[in-house]
N, C-alpha and C positions, 0 to 999 in steps of 0.2 A: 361670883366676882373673884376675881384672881390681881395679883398684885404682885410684879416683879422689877426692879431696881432701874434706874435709868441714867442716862450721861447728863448732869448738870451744862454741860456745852452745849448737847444738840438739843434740850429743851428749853427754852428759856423759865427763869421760876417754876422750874418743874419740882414737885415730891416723888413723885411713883409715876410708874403706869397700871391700868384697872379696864378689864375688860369685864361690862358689864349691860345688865340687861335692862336694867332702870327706864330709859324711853319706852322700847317695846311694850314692857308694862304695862306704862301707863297709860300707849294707844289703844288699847283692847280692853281698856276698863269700862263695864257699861256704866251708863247715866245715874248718880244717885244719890242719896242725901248729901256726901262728900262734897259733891260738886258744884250743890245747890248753897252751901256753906260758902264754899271761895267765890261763888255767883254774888252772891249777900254780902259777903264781907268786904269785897272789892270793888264787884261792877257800882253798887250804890254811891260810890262818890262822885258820879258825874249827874246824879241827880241834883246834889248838894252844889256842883259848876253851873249845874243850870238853871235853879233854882238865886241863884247871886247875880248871875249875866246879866238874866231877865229882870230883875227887881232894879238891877242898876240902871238900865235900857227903860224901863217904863216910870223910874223915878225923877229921870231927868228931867220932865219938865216940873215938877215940885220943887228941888232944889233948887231949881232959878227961881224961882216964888218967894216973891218977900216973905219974910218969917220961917222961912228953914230952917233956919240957923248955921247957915253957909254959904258966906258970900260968892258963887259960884252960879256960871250959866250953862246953859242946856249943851251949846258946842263943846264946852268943855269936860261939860261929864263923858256924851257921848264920841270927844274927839280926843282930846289929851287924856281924859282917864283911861278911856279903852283903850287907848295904844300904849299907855305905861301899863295896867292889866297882863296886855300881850306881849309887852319885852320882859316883865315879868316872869311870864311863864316859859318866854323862849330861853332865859337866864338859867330860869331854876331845872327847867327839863334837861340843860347842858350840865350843869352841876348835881345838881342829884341822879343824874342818867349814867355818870362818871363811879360816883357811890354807889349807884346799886348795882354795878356787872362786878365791881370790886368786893362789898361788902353784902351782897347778898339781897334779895327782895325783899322779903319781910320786916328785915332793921327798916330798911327806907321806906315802905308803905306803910307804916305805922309814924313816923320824923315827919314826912312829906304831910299826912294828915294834920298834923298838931301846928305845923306852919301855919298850913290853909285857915284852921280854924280859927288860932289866934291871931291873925292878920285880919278875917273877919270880925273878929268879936271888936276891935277897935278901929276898925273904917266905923261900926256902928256909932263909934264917941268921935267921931267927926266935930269940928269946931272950929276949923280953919281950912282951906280948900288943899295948902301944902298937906295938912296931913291927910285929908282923906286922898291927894294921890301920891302919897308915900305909901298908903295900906293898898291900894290897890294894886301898885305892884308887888307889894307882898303878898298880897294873895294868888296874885298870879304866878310869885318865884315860888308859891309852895303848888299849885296847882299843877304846874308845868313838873314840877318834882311825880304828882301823882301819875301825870302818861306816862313816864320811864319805867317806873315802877312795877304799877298794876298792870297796864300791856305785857309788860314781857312776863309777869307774872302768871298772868291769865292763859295765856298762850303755850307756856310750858306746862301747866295743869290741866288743862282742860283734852282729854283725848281727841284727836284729827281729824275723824269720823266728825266730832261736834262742833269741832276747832272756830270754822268761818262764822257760823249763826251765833255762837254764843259770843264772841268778841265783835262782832256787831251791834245784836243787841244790847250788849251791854254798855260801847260805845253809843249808842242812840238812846239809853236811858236819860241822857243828858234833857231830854226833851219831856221828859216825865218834871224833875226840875220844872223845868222852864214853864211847862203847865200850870205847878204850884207857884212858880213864882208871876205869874200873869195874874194867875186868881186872886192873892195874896199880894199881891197890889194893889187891887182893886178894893180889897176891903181897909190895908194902911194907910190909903191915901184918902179914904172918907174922912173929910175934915167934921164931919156930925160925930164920930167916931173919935178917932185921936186929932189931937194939932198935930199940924202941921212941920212941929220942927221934932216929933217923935214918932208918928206912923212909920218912915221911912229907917230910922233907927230902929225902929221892932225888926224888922222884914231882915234884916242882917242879924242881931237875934235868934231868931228862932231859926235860923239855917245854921246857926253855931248849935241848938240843942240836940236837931238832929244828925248833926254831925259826931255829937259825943255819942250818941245811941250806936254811931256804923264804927266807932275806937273800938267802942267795949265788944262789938260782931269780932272787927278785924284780931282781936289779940287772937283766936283760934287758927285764922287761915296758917298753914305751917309753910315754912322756905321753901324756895324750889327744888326738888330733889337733881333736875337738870343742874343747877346751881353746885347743888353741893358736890355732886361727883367728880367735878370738871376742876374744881376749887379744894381739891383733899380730902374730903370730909364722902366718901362713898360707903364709909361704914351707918352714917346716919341715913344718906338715900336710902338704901338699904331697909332699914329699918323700918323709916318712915312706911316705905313705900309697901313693906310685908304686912305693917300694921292696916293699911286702906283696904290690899286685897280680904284680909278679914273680914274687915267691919264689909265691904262692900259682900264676900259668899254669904257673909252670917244675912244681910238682909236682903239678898237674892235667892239663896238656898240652893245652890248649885255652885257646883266650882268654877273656877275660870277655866280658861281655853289657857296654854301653852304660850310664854310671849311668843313673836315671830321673829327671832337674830338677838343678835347682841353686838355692841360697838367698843373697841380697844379704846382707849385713848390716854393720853400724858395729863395727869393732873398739875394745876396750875394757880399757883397763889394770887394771882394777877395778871393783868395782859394791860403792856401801853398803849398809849396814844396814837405811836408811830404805827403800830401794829391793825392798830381799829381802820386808821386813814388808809393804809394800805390795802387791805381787804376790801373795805367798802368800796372806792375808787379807779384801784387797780385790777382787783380781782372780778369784782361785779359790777364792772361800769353802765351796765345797760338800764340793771335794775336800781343803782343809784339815780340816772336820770328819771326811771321811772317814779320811786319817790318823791324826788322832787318836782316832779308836773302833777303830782296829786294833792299832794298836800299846797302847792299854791294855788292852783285850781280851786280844790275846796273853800281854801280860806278866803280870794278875794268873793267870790261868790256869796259867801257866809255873811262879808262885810259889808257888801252891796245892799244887803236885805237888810238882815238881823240891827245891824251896831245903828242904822238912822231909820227903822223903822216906826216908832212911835212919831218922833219929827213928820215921818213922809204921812201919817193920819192926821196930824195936826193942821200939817200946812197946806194939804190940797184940800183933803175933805173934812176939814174942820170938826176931828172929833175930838173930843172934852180930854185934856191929858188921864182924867183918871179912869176913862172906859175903855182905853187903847188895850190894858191888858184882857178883855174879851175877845180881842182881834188876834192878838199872841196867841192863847189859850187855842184859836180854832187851827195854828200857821204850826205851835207846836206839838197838838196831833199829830198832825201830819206829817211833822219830821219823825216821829217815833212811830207810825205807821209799817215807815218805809223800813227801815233795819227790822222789824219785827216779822212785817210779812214777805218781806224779797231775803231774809236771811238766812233760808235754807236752801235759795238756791246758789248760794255762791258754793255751798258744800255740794252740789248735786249737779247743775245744768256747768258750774268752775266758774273760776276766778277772774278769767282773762271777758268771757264773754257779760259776767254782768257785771265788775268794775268799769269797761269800755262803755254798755249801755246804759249805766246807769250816769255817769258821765256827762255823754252827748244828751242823754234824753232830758235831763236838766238844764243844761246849760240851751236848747233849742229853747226848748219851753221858756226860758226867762228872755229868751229874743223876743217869743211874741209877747210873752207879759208887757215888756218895756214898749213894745209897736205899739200894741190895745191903749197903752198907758197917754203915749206921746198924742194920741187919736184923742183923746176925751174919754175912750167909750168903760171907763171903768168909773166904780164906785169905791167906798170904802170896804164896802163887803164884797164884791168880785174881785176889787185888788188882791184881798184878803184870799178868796179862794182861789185865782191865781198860783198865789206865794203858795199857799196851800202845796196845790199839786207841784209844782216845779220845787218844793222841796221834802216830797215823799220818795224821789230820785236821788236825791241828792243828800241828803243823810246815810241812806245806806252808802253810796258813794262814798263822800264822806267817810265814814266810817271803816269802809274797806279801807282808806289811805293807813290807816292806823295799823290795821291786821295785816297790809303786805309788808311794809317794812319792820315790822316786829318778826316777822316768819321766813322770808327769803336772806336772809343774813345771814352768819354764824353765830351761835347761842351765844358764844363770848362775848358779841359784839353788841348784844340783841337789843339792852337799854340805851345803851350810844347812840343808837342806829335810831330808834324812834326819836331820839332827845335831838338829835342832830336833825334828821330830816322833818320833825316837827319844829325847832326851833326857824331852820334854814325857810323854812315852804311860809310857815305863820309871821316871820318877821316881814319875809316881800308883802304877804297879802294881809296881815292881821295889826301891821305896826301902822306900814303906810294908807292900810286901807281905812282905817278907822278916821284918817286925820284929810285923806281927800273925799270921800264919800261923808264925810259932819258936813264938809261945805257944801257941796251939789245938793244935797239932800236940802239943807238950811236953807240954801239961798234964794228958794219959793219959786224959781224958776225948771218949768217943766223939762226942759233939753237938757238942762245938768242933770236930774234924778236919773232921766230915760241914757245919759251917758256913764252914771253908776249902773244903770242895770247891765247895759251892754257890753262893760270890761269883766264886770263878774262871770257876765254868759260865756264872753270868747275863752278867756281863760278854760272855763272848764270843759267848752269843747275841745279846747287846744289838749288839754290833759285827759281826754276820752278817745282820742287818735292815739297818744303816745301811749295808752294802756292797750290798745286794739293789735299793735306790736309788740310792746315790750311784756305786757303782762306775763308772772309767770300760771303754772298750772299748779298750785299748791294745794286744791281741793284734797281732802284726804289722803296726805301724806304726812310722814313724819317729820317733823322738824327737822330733824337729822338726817334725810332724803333730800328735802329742800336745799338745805347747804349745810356741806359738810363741816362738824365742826370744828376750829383753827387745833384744839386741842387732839385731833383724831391720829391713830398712829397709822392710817393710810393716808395720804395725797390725796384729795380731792381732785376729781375731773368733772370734764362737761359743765364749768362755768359760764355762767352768759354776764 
């Protein structure tokens, strides 16, 4: 790394310039306990997301149940709660997506957690309906804090080669949650077991213990070395990054290979606002659009199912509110299927071919879900393996929205980039969805649900056409191949 003076004019907030190898690095590092640490210490909080969602989604019809102890009804949890949940999170993804391209990942993946939890641990003391939806959008302003964070985190750790599958499945552990918390329903809501105005107070609970368990993981994960070069500090990249190649020869027994280049660039204490909107908009207008027809795609899709799911078991096929989370438990395999086993080809067959197919092949599928549905010709258990399949596509889908606009941006802009096009995509599909799809679902009539299935399906065909063009090819490339960063002392070309 070399370090020579530079014009305070032509950089903006600049210190130095530093030409260094740091990336290269850390693409060519093989697989190994390191990795498996910032896997553990990071990916694990969307368990804890999912694990909350679903507990709230199958408690609903308890809390409307005399003796709750909250005077509150099932449209309400599942339509104003979840849509304060979701401006929550569009909130806090905006602001702590802000803090962490400024003040670094680590500050803010470790803040963003202690939100989460303690906005959790008191939705549990619930005792008036105001407060329990004051904590749920606190949970969601700190939740929506964690995609900024650990996305861009993940992403600049994890080497290229491994890049797409591990920030999939890690994204799709959510569903792992949502397992536990189907299960874990089903035992807090036996009123032989606890009352009823405390089973559902536990299940918030015990998603705070295991949350302190993934604090005390997270204090190892270290900053992002990406972060710190870019940001002044390339004497600790440096460091950092000489201490991993170690620990990684000493437990490989071999040396490493030679990184492949090295990248110049202007260090920088900061980058605005004006600077992010112009990048995104100006500079990469194609794959701005493309994030946003993924993530609303996703989202209204997600909302269509997931947020009046329990509701759509009660009301057709009349199943008992506290055995719906059996029916979750088989819907959220399935989603965690999909990222686990379609996740290595987005590294291998690319990006563009199976975000587009996975996509379409979702969103077709819940057409005919919705057809089968409007017919009669389903039960609770084929609806159920349905939703199944049509969202073993659509998770990893899903999931890709996350990884593309985390990785086709410039590193500077990287947490923005997700906060923004997660907030912007989640708000159309996860604000409004929640609060039109309570009523279709609720209102016992078959042509409204079968009209929630079919805006979630067009949607995300509509967003599997726009990936079939726009998608980029970021399969096994370097972040800094992808898009050049703002901070780079070459001019970037071949922008799309």
């Amino acid at each position: 790394m070399t370090a020579q003076s530079s014009s305070p004019d032509s950089v903006p907030a600049s210190t130095g310039t530093i030409t260094t190898a740091v990336p290269a690095r850390l693409d060519r590092l093989p697989w190994s306990r390191w990795h498996w640490m910032i896997v553990i210490g990071l990916g694990t909080v969307w368990i804890l997301d999912g694990l909350e969602v679903t507990i709230v989604g199958n408690v609903a019809g308890r809390l409307a149940e005399e003796g709750s102890g909250l005077d509150i009804t099932a449209a309400q949890v599942t339509g104003i709660a979840a849509a304060l949940y979701v401006a929550g999170a569009c909130t806090g993804a905006l602001f702590f997506g802000w803090l962490t391209d400024r003040f670094g990942r680590k500050k803010l993946f470790m803040v963003t957690l202690v939100v989460y939890l303690t906005a959790t641990a008191l939705t549990a003391l619930s005792f008036e309906s105001w407060w329990f939806f004051l904590f749920r959008f606190l949970t969601g302003f700190g939740i929506g804090g964690e995609y900024a964070a650990i996305n861009s985190a993940i992403d600049e750790l994890i080497p290229s080669l491994y890049r797409g599958r591990v920030d999939l499945i890690i994204n799709g552990s959510y569903w792992l949650g949502a397992i536990g918390g189907a299960l874990l329903s089903i035992l807090m809501l036996d009123t032989a077991i606890f009352p009823k105005d405390l089973g559902w107070r536990l299940s918030f609970a015990l998603g705070v213990v295991l949350g302190l368990v993934i604090l005390l993981v997270r204090r190892h994960v270290p900053e992002s070395p990406r972060w710190q070069f870019i940001h002044g500090r390339g004497e600790k990249a440096e460091a950092l990054v000489s201490s991993v190649e170690e620990e990684i020869e000493r437990e490989h027994g071999e040396k490493l290979p030679p990184p492949a280049g090295e990248i110049t660039i202007h260090e920088r204490k900061s980058i605005g606002f004006g600077l992010i909107a112009k990048t995104v908009f100006q500079s990469y207008p194609r794959r701005a659009v493309l994030g946003l027809s993924l993530f609303i795609g996703q989202a209204f899709l997600y909302n269509a199912i997931t947020f009046g799911f329990g509701t759509i078991l009660t009301t057709f096929f009349d199943v008992p509110t506290g055995k719906t989370g059996y029916y979750f438990a088989v819907i959220a395999a399935g989603n965690f299927l999909g990222p686990l086993l379609l996740g290595k080809l987005f590294d291998t067959v690319g990006r563009r071919i199976m975000i587009s197919s996975t996509y379409l092949l979702s969103g077709v599928l819940l057409f005919g879900t919705a057809w089968l549905f409007d017919r009669g010709s389903l039960d609770a258990v084929t609806m159920t393996a349905c939703w199944c399949v049509v969202l073993f596509f659509a998770s990893a889908g899903a999931s890709s929205a996350y990884l593309t606009v985390s990785e086709i941006f410039p590193m500077e802009t990287r947490a923005m980039a997700i906060a923004f096009f997660y907030a912007l995509g989640t708000a159309a599909g996860g604000i409004s969805g929640p609060l039109l799809f309570a009523d279709l679902t609720e209102s016992g009539v078959v042509g409204d649900t079968v009209l929630a299935f079919q805006i979630g399906a067009g949607l995300m065909c509509a967003a599997g056409l726009v990936a079939a063009f726009l998608a980029v090819k970021a399969e096994r490339r370097s972040l800094e191949d992808i898009a050049t960063p703002l901070s780079a002392a070459v001019t970037p070309t071949g922008r799309a």
